[in-house]
Structure formats: C-alpha cells, structure tokens
TORKOL-4160 file (C-alpha; in steps of 0.2 Angstrom, whole numbers, padded with zeros to 4 digits, m for minus):
127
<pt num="1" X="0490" Y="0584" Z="0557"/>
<pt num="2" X="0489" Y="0566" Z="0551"/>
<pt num="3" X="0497" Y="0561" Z="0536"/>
<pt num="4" X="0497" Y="0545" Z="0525"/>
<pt num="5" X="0513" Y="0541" Z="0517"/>
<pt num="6" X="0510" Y="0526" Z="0501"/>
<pt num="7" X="0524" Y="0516" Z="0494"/>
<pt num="8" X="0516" Y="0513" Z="0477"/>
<pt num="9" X="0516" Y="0497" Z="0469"/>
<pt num="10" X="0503" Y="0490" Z="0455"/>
<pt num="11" X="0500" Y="0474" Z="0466"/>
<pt num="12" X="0503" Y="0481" Z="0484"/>
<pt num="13" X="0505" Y="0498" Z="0493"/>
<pt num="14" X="0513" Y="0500" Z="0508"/>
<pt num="15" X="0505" Y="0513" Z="0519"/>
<pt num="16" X="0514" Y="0524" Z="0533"/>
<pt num="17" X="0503" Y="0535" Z="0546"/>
<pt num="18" X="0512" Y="0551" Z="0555"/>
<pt num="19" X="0505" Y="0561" Z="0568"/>
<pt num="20" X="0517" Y="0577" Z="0570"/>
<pt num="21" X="0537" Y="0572" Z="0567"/>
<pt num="22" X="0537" Y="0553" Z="0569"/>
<pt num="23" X="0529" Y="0541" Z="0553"/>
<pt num="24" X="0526" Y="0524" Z="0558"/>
<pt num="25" X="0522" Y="0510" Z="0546"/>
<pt num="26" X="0504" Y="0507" Z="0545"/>
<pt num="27" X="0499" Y="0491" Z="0534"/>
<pt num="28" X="0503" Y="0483" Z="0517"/>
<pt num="29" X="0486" Y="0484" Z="0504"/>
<pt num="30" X="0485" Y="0471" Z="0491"/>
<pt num="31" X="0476" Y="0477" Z="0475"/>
<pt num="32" X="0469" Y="0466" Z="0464"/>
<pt num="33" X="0460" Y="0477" Z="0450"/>
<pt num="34" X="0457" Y="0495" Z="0446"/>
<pt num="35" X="0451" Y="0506" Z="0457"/>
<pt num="36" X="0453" Y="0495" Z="0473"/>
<pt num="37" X="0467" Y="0506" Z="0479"/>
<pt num="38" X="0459" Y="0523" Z="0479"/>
<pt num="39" X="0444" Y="0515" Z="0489"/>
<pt num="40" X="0453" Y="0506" Z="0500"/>
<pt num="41" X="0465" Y="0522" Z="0503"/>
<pt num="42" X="0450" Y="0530" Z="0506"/>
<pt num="43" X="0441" Y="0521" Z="0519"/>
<pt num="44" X="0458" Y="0523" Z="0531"/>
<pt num="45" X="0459" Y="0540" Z="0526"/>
<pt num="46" X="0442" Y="0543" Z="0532"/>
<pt num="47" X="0445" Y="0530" Z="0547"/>
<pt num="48" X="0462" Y="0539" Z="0554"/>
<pt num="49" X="0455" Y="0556" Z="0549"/>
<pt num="50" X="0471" Y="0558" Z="0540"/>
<pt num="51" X="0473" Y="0578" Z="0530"/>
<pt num="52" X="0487" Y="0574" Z="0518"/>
<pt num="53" X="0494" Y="0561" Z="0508"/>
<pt num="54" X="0513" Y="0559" Z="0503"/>
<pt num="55" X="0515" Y="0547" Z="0488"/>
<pt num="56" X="0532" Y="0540" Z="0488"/>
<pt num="57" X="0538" Y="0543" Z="0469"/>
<pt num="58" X="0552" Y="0536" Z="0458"/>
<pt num="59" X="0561" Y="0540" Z="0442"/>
<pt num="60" X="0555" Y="0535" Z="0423"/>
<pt num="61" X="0540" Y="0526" Z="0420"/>
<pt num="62" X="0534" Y="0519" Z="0436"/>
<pt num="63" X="0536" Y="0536" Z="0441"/>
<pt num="64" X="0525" Y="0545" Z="0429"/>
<pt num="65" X="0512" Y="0531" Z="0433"/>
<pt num="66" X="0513" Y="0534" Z="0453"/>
<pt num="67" X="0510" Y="0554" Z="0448"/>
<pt num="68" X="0496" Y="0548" Z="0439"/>
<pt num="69" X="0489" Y="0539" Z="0453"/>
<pt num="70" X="0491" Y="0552" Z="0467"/>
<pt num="71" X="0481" Y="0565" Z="0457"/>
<pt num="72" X="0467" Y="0553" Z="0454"/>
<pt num="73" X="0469" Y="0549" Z="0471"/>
<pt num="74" X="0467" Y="0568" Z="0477"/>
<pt num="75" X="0451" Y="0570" Z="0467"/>
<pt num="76" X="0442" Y="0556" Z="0473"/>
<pt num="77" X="0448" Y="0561" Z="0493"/>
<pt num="78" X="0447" Y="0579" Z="0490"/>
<pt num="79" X="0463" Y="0583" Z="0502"/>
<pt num="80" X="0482" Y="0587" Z="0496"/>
<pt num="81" X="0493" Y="0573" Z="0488"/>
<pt num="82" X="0510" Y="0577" Z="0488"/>
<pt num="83" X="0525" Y="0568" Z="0481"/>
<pt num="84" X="0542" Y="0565" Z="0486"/>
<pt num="85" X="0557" Y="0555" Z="0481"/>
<pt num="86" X="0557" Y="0537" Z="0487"/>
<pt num="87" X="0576" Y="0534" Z="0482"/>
<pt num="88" X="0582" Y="0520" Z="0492"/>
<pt num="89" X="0570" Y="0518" Z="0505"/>
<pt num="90" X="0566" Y="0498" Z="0503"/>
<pt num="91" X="0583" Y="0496" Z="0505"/>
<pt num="92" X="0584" Y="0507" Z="0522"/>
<pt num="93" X="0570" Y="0498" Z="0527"/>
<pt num="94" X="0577" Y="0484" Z="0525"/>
<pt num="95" X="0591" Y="0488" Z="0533"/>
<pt num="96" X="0583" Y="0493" Z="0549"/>
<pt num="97" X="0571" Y="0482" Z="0551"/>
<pt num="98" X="0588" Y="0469" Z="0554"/>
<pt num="99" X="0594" Y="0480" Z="0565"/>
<pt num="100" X="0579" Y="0482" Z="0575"/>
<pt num="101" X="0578" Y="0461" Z="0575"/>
<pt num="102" X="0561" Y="0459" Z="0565"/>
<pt num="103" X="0561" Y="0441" Z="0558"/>
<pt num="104" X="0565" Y="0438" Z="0542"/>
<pt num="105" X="0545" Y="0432" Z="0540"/>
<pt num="106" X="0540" Y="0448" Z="0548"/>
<pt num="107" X="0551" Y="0459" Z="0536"/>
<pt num="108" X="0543" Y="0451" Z="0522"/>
<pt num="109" X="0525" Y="0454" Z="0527"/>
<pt num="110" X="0530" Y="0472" Z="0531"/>
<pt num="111" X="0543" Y="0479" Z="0519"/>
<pt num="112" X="0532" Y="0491" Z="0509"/>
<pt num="113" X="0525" Y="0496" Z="0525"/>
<pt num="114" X="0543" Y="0502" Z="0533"/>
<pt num="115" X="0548" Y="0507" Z="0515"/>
<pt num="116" X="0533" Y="0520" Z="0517"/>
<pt num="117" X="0537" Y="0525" Z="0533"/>
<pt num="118" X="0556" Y="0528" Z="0527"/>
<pt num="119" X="0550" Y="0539" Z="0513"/>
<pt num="120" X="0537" Y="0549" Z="0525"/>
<pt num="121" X="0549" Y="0552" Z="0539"/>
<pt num="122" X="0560" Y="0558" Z="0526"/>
<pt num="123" X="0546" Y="0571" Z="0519"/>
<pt num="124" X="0543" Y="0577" Z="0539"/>
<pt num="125" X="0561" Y="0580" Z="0541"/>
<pt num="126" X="0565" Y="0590" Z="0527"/>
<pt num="127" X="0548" Y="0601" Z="0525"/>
C-alpha cells in the first residue's frame, strides 16, 4: 500500500511517499492561494496511486486548521486521511539530514520533506 505523509504548512507542504515499512521524502509544494494544495495533492495522489494519506498534526490552532484541511482533503480524494502527531519532527529531520551530510542548501530545499518523512515513518512504526 502507498501512503502520503503531508507536513502541513499555509505556504508549503512537505510530502513523504511510503511503500510498506519505509517513508521516504517526496517533494516540498508551494501554495500560493486556496485550494491549490488539495489539487496539487491530488494529481500525485492519483500519479503514485497512493491509498492513504497521514497528515502530520500539531497542537492548538495550527492544529485544528491542519484537522480541517485533511477532512477537506479526504472528500475531495475520496480515500482515508489520518492524523498523527508531528511533535518534533523538523527538528529530527534536521538532525539527520547533518548526519547523513546533506548540504546546508539541500536541507533547506528539503526540510518539510524529511519532516514528512519523519512523522510518516513514525505512523508505519507504531500502527
């Protein structure tokens, strides 16, 4: 089974793809006006035949918005959007991307990406 992982942002999303036990980061959308997100979610979603999202949510305000987002995002895909906690995986991201020896220009371009792919391995280890 494919699944998407999102690492929600207003301006950008980082996107994680996972094909059985291993997430692996998948590309950084930039979003511009309403709506743009869920279309261009859809097209990869229909382009990697992906058959679950996992929206990576946080606490208070910005995490009520992301709930909001992932159901609007499940009626316009029609598949299952989950949601799981995405407590401190910027900063794990961050943290192995240096370890891995990723460029500091390359982390950059990518950190919502590996944040993504933090959060959604964590949802395939724990479920």
């Amino acid at each position: 089974m494919k699944i998407l992982g999102i690492d929600y942002g207003r301006k950008k999303m980082g996107l994680a793809i996972a094909i059985e036990k291993l997430a692996e980061p998948y590309d950084v959308i930039r979003i511009q006006k309403a709506g743009e997100a869920t279309t261009k979610i859809g097209e990869i979603v229909k382009k990697e035949g992906v058959e679950r999202v996992v929206v990576g949510i946080s606490e208070g305000a910005m995490g009520a918005e992301t709930r909001s987002f992932g159901k609007r995002l499940s009626g316009r895909l029609g598949i299952k959007v989950e949601f799981w906690d995405e407590t401190l995986s910027t900063q794990d991201s961050q943290a192995l991307s240096i370890e891995a020896g990723l460029s500091r220009k390359k982390r950059r371009g990518l950190e919502d990406a590996f944040a993504a792919a933090v959060m959604l391995q964590s949802y395939l280890e724990r479920r």
